[in-house]
N, C-alpha and C positions, 0 to 999 in steps of 0.2 A: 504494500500500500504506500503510492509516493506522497512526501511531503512537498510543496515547494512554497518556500517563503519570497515574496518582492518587497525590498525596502521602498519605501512610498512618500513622497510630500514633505513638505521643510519642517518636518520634526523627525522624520527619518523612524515613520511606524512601519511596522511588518504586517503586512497583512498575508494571510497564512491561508495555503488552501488545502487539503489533503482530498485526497482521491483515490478512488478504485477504479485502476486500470483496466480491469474485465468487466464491471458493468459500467465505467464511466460516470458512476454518480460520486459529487462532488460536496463538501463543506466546505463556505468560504469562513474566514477567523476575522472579525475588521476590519470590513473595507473602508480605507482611510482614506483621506482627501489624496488626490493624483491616483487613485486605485483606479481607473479605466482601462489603464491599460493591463491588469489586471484579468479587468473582463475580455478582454481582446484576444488574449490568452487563452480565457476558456470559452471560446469561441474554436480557438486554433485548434485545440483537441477534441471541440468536441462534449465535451462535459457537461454533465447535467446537474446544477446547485438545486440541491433538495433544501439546503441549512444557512443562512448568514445568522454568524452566532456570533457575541460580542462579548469579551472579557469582562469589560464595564460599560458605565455610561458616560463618559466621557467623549465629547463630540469628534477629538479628533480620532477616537474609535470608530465610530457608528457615524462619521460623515458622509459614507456612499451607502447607507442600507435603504436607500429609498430605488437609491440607481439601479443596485443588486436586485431588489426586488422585482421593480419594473421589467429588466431586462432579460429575469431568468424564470421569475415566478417561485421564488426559493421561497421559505419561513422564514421569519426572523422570530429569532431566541435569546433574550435576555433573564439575568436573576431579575423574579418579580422585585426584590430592595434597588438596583438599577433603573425600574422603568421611567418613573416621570421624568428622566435626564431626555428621556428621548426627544420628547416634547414639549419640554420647558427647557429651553436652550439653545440658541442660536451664534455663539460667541465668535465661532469660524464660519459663520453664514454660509451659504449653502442648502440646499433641501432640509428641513428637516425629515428625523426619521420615522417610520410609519411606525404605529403601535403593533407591539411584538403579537406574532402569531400563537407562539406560546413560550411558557418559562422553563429555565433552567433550574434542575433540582441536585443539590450535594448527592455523589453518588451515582447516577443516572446515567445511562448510553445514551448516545446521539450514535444510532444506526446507518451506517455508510457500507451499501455492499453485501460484505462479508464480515463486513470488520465494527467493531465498535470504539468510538470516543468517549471515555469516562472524564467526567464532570465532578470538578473537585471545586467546593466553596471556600475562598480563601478572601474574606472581610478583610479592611481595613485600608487601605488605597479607596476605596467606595465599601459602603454597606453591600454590595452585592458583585463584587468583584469576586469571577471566575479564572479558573484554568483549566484547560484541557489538559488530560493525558491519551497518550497514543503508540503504541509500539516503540518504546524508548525514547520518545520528547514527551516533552512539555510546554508548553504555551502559557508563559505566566502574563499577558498583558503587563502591568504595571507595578503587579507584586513583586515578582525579584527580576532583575539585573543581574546580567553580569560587572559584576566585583561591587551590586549598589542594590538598593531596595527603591520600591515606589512613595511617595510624597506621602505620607498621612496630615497632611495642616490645611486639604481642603474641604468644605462642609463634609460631614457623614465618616471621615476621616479617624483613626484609631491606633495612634502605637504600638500598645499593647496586643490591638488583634492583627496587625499584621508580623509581630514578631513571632504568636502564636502561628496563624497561618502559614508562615512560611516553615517554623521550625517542626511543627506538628505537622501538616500538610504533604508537604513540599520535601524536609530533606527526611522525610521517611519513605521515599521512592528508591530505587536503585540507583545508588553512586554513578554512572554510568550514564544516568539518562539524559540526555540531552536539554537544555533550556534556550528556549525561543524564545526572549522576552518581546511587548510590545512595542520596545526601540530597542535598535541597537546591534550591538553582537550577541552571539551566541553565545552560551556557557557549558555546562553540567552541573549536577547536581552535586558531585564529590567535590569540587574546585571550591563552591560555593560554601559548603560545608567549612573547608579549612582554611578560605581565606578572602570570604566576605567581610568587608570590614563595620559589617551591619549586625551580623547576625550570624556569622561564624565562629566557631567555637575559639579565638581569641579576641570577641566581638567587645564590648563594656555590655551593661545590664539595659532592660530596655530601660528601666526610671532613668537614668541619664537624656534621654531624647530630645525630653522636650513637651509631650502632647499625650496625654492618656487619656 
């Protein structure tokens, strides 16, 4: 089952699409502003977006879920704690995004193919900030970085649960597995373990942060 990530738009998000090669049905991950050509792409091969799913609600996530929609007739899926970002907010103007077809639950497949995407809640970046996992990645949108964590100091925002989420969540995966954050480079999970300066195990305590 291929992954292919395109860096996207002048904050440099990834918008992530995974696929099954034998039946050609498709999940797109946040299609983010310059994501067209994205779509262009799965035009080229062919594919069919059954899912446009969103980590959070942050607009320069869910900037193309209305284009996505239009274009493919996919779902969109967000954590119900996410939804009113959809549509109360316009700060990078542009469409906004249409009300999700249905929610994201901890736990949960999003059926692709053969194959399944498990759906892991991990709070605190947004009350309803997700990640996927996948045959050895992960898609943290804005929860962890490589060698950095995501913002907790904006509304709905939480220290405490995104230290929890990542450390309970997140590095109890396989060393091994792959992290696709929502900007940026790539990681894994062992690297981040020993030398996140967030949340790795020579990390300070979260009460030092700042925001609980």
């Amino acid at each position: 089952m291929p992954i292919r990530s395109f860096q996207v738009g002048p904050m440099d998000n990834n918008t992530v699409v995974i696929f099954d090669e034998n039946t050609k049905d498709a999940v797109v991950i946040d299609p983010s502003m310059e994501s067209d050509l994205v779509l262009e792409w799965l035009r080229q091969e062919s594919l069919n977006v059954g899912f446009v799913v969103n980590t959070h609600g942050h607009q320069d996530h869910t900037y193309n879920n209305a284009l996505f929609q239009k274009e493919t007739g996919a779902k969109v899926m967000i954590h119900p704690e996410d939804e009113a970002m959809l549509t109360s907010a316009n700060w990078m103007g542009g469409e906004l995004s249409p009300k999700p077809d249905a929610f994201l639950a901890d736990g949960e497949d999003i059926v692709i193919g053969e194959s399944h995407i498990k759906v892991i809640e991990t709070p605190g970046h947004t009350p309803g900030s997700t990640c996927f996992y996948f045959d050895g990645w992960v898609m943290t949108g804005d929860t962890l970085f490589a060698g950095s964590i995501g913002r907790f100091d904006f509304p709905g925002g939480s220290a405490a649960e995104l230290d929890s989420s990542i450390k309970d969540k997140l590095f109890v995966l396989p060393e091994n597995t792959i992290v696709l954050p929502g900007h940026g480079a790539q990681s894994d999970i062992g690297k981040e373990i020993q030398t996140n300066p967030f949340v790795g195990v020579n990390a300070p305590p979260v009460s030092v942060w700042g925001n609980q």
